[in-house]
N, C-alpha and C positions, 0 to 999 in steps of 0.2 A: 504494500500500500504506500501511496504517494499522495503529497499535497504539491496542486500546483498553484503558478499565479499566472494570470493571463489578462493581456493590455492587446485588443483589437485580436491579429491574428497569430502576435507572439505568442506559445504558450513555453512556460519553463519550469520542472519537476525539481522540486526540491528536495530530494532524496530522502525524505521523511515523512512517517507518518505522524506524528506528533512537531508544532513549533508553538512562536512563542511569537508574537505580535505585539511589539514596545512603540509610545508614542506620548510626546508633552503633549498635556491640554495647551490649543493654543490661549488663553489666559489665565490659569491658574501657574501653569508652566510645569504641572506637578506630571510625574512619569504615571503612566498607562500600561499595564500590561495585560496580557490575557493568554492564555495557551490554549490551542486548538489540537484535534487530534481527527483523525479520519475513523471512520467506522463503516461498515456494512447501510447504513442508515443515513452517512452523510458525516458534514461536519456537524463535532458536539467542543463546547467550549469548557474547556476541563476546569479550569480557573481563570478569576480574575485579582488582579492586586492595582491598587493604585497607592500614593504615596499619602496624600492629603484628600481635604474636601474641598467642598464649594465649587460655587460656579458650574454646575448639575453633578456633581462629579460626588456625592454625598456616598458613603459605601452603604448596603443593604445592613439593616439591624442583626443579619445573621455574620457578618464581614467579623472578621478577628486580629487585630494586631500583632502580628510579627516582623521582627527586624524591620522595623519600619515603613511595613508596607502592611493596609490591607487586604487581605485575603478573602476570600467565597467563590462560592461554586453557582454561577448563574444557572437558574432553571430556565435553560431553553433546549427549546426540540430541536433533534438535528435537523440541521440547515445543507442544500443542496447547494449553495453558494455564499462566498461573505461579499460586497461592492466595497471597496475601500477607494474613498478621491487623495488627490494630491494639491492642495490646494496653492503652495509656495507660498502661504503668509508663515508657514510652523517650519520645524523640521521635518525630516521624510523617517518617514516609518523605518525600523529596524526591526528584521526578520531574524531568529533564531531559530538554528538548528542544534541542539547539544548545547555546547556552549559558541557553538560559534556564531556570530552575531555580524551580520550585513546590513548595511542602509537598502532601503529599497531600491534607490538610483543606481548600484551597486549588481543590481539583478536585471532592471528596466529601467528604457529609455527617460531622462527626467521628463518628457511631455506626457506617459506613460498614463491618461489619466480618463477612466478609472481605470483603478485594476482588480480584478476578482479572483478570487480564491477560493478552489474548488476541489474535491479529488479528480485525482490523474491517468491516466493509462498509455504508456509509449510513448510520455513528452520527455525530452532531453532533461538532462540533469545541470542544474544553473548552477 
């Protein structure tokens, strides 16, 4: 199993079936994460952590503090696709695989915009 990402008619496997999708609120400035995982069902979003609150970014009352991040497990059904935009007012998304950790612009073109994230079958390895 693979997760990819795809901007029009690029698509690029990311050699994983599990990553990690990091990103600043653009106003709060505070880090974004979430880890996504493929399944038989689709994508499920395994966890969420953000740093701080405010600004919609408030964590759910089940959310738990550790090393300085919130933590929880969003109940949502899996999803056949994620849309993520690039807007160029924040920074760009940074995609992990293990530990290893790429800017989006790094995988896709920067006009690259949206880009959607789906499971994969026979797309190259980015």
């Amino acid at each position: 199993m693979s997760i990819c990402l795809a901007a029009g008619a690029l698509v690029i496997s990311l050699g994983a079936g599990e990553i990690t999708l990091a990103w600043r609120h653009s106003v709060q400035k505070s880090l974004w994460e979430e880890v996504w995982r493929e399944t038989p069902d689709g994508l499920v979003i395994a966890e969420a952590r953000v740093q701080g609150s405010g600004a919609g970014m408030e964590p759910p009352p089940e959310a738990r503090l550790v090393d300085g991040l919130w933590r929880w497990r969003p109940q949502l059904p899996p999803l056949k696709e994620v849309v993520m935009r690039r807007s160029g007012a924040t920074a760009d998304w940074r995609v992990c695989v293990g530990a290893k950790c790429r800017t989006m612009n790094a995988l896709l073109p920067a006009e690259a915009d949206p880009v959607v994230m789906r499971p994969c079958a026979g797309a190259q390895p980015g």
